[in-house]
C-alpha positions, 0 to 999 in steps of 0.5 A: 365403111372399114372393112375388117380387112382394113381395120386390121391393117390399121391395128397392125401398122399401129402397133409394130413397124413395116420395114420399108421396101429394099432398094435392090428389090424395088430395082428388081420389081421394076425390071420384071415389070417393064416391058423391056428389061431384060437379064442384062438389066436385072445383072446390073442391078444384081453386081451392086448388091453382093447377098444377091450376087453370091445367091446368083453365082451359087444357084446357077453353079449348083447341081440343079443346073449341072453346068459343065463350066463353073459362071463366075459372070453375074450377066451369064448367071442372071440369063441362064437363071432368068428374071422370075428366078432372080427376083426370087433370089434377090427377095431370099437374099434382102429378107435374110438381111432385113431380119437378121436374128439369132437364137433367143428365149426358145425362139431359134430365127436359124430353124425358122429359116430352115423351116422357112426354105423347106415350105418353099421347095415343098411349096415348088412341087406341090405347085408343079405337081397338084392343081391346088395352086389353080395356076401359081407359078412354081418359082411364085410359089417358092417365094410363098413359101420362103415368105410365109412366116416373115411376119414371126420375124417383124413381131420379134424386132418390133416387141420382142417382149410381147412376142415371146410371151405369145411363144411362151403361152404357145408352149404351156399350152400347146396352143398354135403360135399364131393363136398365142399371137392372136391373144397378145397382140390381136393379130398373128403373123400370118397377117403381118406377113401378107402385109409386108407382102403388099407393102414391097409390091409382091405379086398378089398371089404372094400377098394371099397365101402369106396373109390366109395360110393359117385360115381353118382349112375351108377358108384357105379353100377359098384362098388357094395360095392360102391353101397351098402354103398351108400344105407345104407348110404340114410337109415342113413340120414333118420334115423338120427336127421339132426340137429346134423350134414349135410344133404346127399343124400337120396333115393326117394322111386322109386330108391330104388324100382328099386334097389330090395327093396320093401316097407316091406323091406324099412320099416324094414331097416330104423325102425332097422337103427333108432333104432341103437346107437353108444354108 
């Protein structure tokens, strides 16, 4: 028997395209996944793809490494940054290619992207800092961040019209855009995301937070990536200039206590989150 799982796959795949899985990422999830490869490996993939290249140069040369000497050298780069980082970086670099998108109609796919990186580095800390990710990998838990609303993205390439009509009831009616989605096309982002998740072989971690981070709070309990996005993704909205794109939810105070996050905490997240810039 269908699952409502599968049968929800089924209504999206009929309804809008998954875009196929970039070369250079499927290359990259192969190195991870052999038991021999190795940076070397991942570099030689890296130089033939120049958005992944400069992402690696411009990472391992920030501040965050604080090396002496400036690497112009991807194969120096890719060792000192590691596989895990990499993959990260590759997947940053050929989503921003794949869904390459201006400003339209009161949706701005340039503040999505900001909001997008801020969830990720808030995504980062909370995965380092509380037990709510129940063991995600920090740098795991970045890409959550930085995928969780790539389904926006995928609704506006494949019917535009019918997502900005969910944009526009989201405002009237001061409605959560994923329930405006809901309303128009039968399934939100949130969905589409998780699915393009697992249609480039993410890990399954990614998969579930991408899929379940707007699930009401109880049901994103039982799905702790779920739960952890749906956090980072509070701090996002709290840091983020609202003008630029639409409200979402936000944590009160209380519920984030009850989460395990204490005010010292609360403060140290959201001040690095604002911090934060896409470009």
């Amino acid at each position: 028997m269908t699952t409502t799982s599968d049968a929800l796959d089924d209504l999206i795949e009929q309804t809008i395209g998954i875009p196929t899985t970039p070369t250079v990422l499927t290359e990259i999830t192969s190195v991870l996944e052999s038991p021999h490869g190795s940076a070397r490996d991942a570099a030689s993939v890296i130089e033939k793809d120049p958005a992944s290249a400069a992402r690696v140069l411009r990472l391992v040369n920030s501040s965050f490494y604080g090396l002496k000497n400036p690497v112009s050298d991807i194969n120096l780069g890719c060792s000192i940054l590691g596989l895990q980082v990499i993959k990260n970086l590759v997947v940053q670099a050929t989503v921003l290619q794949t869904f390459d998108q201006g400003a339209d109609e009161g949706f701005n796919a340039n503040w999505l992207w900001d909001h997008s990186f801020k969830t990720a580095v808030a995504c980062r800390l909370l995965a380092q800092a509380t037990t709510l990710a129940r063991g995600l990998d920090k740098e795991d838990a970045y890409t959550c961040g930085l995928l969780h609303d790539v389904g926006k993205l995928i609704l506006l390439q494949s019917h535009a019209d019918r997502f900005f009509s969910a944009v526009r009831m989201a405002k009237t009616a001061s409605m959560p855009l994923a329930l405006a989605e809901t309303r128009v096309f039968g399934f939100h982002h949130a969905h589409v995301g998780g699915l393009l998740a697992e249609r480039w072989n993410l890990a399954d971690g990614v998969q579930q937070a991408v899929r379940h981070h707007h699930d009401e709070l109880e049901d994103a309990s039982r799905s702790p990536n779920g739960l952890i996005v749906k956090v980072a993704n509070s701090y996002a909205h709290l840091a983020s200039d609202p003008r630029g794109g639409w409200g979402g939810d936000v944590f009160t105070n209380d519920r984030l206590r009850r989460l395990g996050i204490d005010r010292d905490l609360h403060r140290a997240i959201l001040r690095v989150t604002r911090m934060t810039a896409s470009s």
